[in-house]
C-alpha positions as CSV (number, residue, x, y, z in Angstrom):
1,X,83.1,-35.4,-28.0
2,X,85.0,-37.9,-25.9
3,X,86.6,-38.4,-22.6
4,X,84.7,-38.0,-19.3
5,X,81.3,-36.4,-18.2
6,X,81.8,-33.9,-15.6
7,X,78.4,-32.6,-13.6
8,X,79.3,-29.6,-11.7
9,X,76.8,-28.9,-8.9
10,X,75.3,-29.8,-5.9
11,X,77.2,-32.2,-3.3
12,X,74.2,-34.7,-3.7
13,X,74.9,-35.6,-6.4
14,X,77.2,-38.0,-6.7
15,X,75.5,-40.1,-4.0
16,X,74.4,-42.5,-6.5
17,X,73.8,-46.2,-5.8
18,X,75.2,-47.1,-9.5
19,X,77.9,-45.2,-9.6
20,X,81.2,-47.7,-9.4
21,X,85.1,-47.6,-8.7
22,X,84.1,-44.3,-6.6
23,X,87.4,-42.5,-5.8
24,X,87.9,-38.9,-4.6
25,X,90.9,-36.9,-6.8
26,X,92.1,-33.8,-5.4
27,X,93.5,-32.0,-8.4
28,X,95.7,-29.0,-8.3
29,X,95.7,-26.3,-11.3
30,X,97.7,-23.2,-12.1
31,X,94.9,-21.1,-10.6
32,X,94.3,-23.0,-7.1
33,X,92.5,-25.9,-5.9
34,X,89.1,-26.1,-7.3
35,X,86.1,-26.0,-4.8
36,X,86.6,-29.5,-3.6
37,X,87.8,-32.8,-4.0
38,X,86.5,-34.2,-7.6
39,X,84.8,-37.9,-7.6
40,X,85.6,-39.3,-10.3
41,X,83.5,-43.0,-11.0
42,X,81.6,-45.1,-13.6
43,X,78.0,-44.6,-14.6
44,X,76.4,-47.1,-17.1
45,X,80.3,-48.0,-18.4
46,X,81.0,-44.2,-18.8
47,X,83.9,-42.6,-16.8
48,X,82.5,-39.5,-14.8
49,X,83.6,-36.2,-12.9
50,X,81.5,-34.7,-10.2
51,X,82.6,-31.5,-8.4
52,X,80.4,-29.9,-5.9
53,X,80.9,-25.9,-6.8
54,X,80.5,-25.0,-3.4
55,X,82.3,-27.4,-1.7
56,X,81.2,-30.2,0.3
57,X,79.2,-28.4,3.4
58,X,78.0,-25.8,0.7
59,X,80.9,-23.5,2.3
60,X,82.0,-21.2,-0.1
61,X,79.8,-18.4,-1.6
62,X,78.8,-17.7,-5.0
63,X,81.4,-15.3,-5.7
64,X,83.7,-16.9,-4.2
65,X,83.8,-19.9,-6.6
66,X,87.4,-20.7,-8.1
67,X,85.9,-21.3,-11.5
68,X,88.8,-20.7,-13.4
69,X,90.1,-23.7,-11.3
70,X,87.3,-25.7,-11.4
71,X,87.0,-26.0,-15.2
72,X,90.6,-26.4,-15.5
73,X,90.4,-29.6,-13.2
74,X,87.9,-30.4,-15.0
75,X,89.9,-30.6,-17.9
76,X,93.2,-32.0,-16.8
77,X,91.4,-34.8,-15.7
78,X,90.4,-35.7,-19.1
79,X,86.5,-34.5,-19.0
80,X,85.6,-33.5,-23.0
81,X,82.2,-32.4,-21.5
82,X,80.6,-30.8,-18.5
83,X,76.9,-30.5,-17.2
84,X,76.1,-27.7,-15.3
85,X,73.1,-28.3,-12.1
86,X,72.3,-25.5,-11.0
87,X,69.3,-24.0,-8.5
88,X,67.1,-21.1,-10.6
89,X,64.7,-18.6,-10.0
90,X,61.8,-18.5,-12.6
91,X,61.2,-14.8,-14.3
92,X,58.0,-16.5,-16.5
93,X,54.7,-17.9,-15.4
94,X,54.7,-20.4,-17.6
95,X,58.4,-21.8,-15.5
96,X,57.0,-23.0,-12.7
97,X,59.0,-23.8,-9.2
98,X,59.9,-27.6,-9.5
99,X,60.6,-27.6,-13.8
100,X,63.6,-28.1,-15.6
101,X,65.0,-25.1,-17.8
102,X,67.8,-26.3,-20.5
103,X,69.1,-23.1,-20.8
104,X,70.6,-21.6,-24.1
105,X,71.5,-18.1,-23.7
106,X,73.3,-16.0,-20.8
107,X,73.3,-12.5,-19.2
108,X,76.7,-12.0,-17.2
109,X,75.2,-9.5,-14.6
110,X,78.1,-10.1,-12.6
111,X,80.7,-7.3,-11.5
112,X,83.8,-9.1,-9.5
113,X,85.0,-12.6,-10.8
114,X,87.6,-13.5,-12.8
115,X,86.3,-14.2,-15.9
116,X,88.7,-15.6,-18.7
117,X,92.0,-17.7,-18.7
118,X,93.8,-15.3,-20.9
119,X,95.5,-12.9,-18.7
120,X,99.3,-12.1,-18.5
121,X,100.7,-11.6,-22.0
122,X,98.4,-13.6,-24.2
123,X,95.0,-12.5,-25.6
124,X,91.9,-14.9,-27.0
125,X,88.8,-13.9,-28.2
126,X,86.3,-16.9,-28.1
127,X,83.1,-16.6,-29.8
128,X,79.7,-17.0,-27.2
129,X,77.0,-16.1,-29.9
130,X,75.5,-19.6,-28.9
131,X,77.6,-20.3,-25.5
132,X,75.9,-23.6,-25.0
133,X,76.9,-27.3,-27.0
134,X,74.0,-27.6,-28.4
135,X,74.6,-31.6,-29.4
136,X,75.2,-32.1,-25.3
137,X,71.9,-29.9,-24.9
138,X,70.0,-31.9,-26.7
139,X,70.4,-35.0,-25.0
140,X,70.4,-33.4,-21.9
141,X,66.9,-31.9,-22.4
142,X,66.0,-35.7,-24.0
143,X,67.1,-37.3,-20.6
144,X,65.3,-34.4,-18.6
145,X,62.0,-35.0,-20.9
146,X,61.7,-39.2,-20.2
147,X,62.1,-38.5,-15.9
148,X,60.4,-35.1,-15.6
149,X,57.4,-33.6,-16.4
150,X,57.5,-29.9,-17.2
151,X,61.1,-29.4,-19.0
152,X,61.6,-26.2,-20.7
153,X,64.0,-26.0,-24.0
154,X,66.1,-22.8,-24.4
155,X,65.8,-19.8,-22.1
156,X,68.0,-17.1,-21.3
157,X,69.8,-17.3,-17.2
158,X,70.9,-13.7,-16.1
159,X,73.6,-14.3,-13.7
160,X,73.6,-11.9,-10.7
161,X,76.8,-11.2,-8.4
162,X,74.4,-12.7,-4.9
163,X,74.5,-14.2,-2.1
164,X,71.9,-11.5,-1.5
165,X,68.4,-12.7,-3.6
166,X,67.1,-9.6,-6.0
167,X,65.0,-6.5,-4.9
168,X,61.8,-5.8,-6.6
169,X,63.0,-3.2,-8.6
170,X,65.8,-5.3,-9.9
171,X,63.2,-8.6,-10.3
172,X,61.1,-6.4,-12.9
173,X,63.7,-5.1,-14.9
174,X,64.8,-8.2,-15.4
175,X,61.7,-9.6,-16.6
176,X,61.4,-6.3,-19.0
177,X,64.5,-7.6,-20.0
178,X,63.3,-11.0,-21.2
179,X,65.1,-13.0,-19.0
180,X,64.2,-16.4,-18.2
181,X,65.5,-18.0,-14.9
182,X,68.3,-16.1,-12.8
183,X,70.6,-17.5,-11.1
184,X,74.1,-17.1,-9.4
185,X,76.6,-19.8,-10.4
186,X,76.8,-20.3,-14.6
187,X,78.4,-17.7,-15.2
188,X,81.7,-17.4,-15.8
189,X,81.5,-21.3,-15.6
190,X,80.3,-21.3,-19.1
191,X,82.4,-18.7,-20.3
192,X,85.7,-20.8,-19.0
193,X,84.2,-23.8,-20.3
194,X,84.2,-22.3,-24.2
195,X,87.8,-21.1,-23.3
196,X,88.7,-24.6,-22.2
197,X,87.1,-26.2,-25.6
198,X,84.7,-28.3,-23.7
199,X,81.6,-28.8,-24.6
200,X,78.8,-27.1,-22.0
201,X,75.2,-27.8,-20.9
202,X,73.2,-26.3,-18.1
203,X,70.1,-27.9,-16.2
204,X,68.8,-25.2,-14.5
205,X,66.2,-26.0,-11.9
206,X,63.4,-23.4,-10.9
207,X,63.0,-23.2,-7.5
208,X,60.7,-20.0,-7.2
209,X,59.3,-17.2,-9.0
210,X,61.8,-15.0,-7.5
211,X,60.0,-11.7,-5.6
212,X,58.3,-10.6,-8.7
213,X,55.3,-12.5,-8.3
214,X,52.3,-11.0,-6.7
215,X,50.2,-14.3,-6.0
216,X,53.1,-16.4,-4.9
217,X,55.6,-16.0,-1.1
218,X,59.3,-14.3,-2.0
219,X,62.2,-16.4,-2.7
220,X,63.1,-17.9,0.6
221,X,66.3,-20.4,1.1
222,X,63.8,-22.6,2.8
223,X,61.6,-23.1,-0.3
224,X,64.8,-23.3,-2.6
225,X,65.9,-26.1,-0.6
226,X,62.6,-28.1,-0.3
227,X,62.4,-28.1,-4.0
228,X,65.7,-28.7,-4.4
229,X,65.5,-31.8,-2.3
230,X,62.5,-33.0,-4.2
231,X,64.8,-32.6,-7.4
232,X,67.7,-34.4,-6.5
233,X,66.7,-37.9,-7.3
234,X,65.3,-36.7,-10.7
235,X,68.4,-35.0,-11.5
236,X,70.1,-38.5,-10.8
237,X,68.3,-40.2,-12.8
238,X,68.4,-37.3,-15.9
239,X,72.5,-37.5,-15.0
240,X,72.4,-41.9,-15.6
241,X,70.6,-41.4,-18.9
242,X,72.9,-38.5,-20.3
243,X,75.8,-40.9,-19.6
244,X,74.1,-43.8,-21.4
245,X,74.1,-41.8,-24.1
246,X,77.5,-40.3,-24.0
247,X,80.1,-39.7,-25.6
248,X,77.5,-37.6,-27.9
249,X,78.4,-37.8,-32.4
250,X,80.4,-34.5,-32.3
251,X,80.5,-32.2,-34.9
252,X,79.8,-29.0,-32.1
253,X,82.8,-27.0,-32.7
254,X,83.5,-26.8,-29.1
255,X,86.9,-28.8,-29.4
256,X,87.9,-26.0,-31.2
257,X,86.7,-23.2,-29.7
258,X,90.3,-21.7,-29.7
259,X,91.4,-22.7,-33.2
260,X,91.6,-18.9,-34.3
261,X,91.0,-17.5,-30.6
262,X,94.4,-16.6,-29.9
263,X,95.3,-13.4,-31.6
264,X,98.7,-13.1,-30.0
265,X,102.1,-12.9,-31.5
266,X,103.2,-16.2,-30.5
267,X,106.7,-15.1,-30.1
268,X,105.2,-12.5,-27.2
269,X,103.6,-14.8,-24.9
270,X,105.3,-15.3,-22.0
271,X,107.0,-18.5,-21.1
272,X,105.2,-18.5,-17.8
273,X,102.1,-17.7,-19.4
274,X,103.2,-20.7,-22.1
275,X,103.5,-23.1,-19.1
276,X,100.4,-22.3,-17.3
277,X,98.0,-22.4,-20.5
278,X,99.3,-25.3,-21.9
279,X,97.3,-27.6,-21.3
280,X,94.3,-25.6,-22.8
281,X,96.3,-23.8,-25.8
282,X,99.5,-25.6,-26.4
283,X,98.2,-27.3,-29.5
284,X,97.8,-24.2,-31.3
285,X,101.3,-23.0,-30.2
């Protein structure tokens, strides 16, 4: 896959000594302004696309994203590829609060965010059997292994609506469910990310055992953002090795994610509609 690396999550992120020809790009889509300006640099000779998803200040709340928006920028800016960064709560023993989960699988537990871009007179069906790139995956979780210590591959992320942190009840059902890591922010990301043929890794990073665990304190925003902090430069460095090694061979399917999506009469889609999606379907109108 080609074009730019986007990294979608925190606002630290970007604050990276090697990063060159730093410009902020405010970017305006058919669905709103994404959650903030994108920066938009190079990292080791790659062009890269950083978007803090919730805004510089950490302002807007989990279900409050603009997701559609903020994959679509990420598109029509030219990104072929986005990594996810997201904060996680651990549902295993063996995922303990500071590693690295490159996540495989999702669990959409949430109940009031727009979820797909095909709305309005045109209808897709996009498969999410494996809702991950797996080529992108991989040299995520290869970058994650050479800088961290404990780096999980595969899990499964239940995404909960938040800002509110699980109840007991709702901590061990989940882990009767198999879940891995929960979190609040991948999802519909990844969902809008299939939509928008780009290819889609998450680096989710465990930050507590959630309130399940009966030798360890509850999940406590303090503790998420102490770990957190300790994280950041890893995640850096993970983020400079990833674009060393990017654009990855191809051969995903995730550039053509929509190819026989779009079961629509063509002659029924709106021209509005025709406008507005164009720049993610218009080559299979």
């Amino acid at each position: 896959m080609s074009g730019i690396l986007g990294v979608i999550g925190g606002s630290g992120l970007y604050e990276m000594k090697s990063l060159k020809n730093v410009r902020r790009v405010t970017v305006r889509t058919p669905f709103g302004f994404p959650s903030d300006a994108l920066v938009v640099g190079e990292l080791e000779g790659r062009p890269m696309a950083f978007l803090p998803r919730h805004g510089l200040g950490h302002r807007i709340g989990p279900s409050d994203i603009n997701f559609r928006a903020n994959i679509y920028a990420m598109k029509k800016i030219g990104a072929g590829a986005v990594l996810s960064i997201s904060a996680v709560g651990s549902m295993k023993e063996k995922i303990r609060p500071g590693d690295i989960v490159i996540v495989d699988q999702f669990f959409d537990h949430t109940k009031r965010r727009e979820n797909t871009f095909f709305t309005d007179g045109v209808v897709g069906h996009v498969s999410l059997a494996d809702p991950v790139c797996p080529a992108l995956s991989g040299i995520v979780y290869d970058a994650a292994r050479s800088v961290a210590k404990r780096v999980h591959r595969g899990g499964t992320y239940l995404c909960m609506e938040g800002p509110a942190f699980s109840t007991r009840a709702e901590s061990e059902i989940y882990r009767k469910w198999g879940i891995d890591v929960i979190g609040m922010t991948n999802m519909p990301e990844a969902k809008l990310a299939r939509e928008a043929e780009l290819c889609y890794a998450v680096m989710a990073l465990a930050t507590d055992y959630d309130c399940w665990h009966k030798s360890e304190e509850d999940v406590a925003i303090e503790t998420v953002l102490k770990i957190l902090m300790r994280n950041v430069e890893n995640s850096k460095e993970i983020i400079r090795k990833v674009a060393k090694r990017f654009p990855h061979p191809g051969g995903c399917g995730c550039g053509e994610a929509l190819k026989n999506a779009i079961i629509t009469d063509r002659k029924k889609i709106p021209a509005a509609t025709r406008r507005r999606l164009s720049l993610l379907m218009g080559k299979y109108l």
